[in-house]
N, C-alpha and C positions, 0 to 999 in steps of 0.2 A: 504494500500500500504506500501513498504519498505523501509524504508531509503535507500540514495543511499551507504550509508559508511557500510548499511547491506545488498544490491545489490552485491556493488564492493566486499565484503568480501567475501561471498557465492561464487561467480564466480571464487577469488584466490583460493578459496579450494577447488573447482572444478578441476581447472586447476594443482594445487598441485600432486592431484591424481595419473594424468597422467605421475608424471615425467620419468617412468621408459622407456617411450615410446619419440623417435622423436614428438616434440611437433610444433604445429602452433605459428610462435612468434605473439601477437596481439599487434595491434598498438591499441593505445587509442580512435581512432574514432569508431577502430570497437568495442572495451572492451563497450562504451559508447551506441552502439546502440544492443547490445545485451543486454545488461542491462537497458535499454532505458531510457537513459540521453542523455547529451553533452558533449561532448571530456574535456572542460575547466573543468568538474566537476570529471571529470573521474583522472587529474591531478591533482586538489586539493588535493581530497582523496586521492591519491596514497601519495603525497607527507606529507601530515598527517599519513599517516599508516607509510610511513619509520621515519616521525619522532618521534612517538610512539614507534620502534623498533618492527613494527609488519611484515613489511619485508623490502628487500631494492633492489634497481636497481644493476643488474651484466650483463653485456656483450650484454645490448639489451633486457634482459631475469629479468623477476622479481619474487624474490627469498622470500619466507615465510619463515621468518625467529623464528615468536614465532605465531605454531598457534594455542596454546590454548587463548590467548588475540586477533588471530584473528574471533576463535568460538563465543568468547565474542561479537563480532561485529554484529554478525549478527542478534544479539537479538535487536529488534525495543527495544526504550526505550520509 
């Protein structure tokens, strides 16, 4: 199985993707059962990824900010 800090990563590069496109905004309940965690963990990580500088919260919308350290994440260690 994956870590969840290489779940959540995976899923923002996913979603990165898409930016060109009107995007679904996810709430964390849903980021977490798509990923199949808990909301509470779904926060942690996120709030660890922005303070790594690997993206950061903008207008509701969460922004990849460096994602060759977030490619790095996805690798189970």
């Amino acid at each position: 199985l994956h870590t969840i800090r290489a779940r959540l990563a995976r899923f923002l590069l996913a979603q990165a993707e898409g930016v060109q496109q009107p995007s679904h905004r996810w709430t964390q309940a849903e980021i977490a059962a798509h990923i199949g965690t808990v909301r509470e963990m779904v926060g942690r990580t996120l709030r660890a990824f922005g303070a790594a500088g690997l993206i950061r919260r903008q207008g509701g919308q969460i922004v990849v900010v460096d994602r060759e350290g977030l490619e790095q994440e996805t690798v189970d260690a």
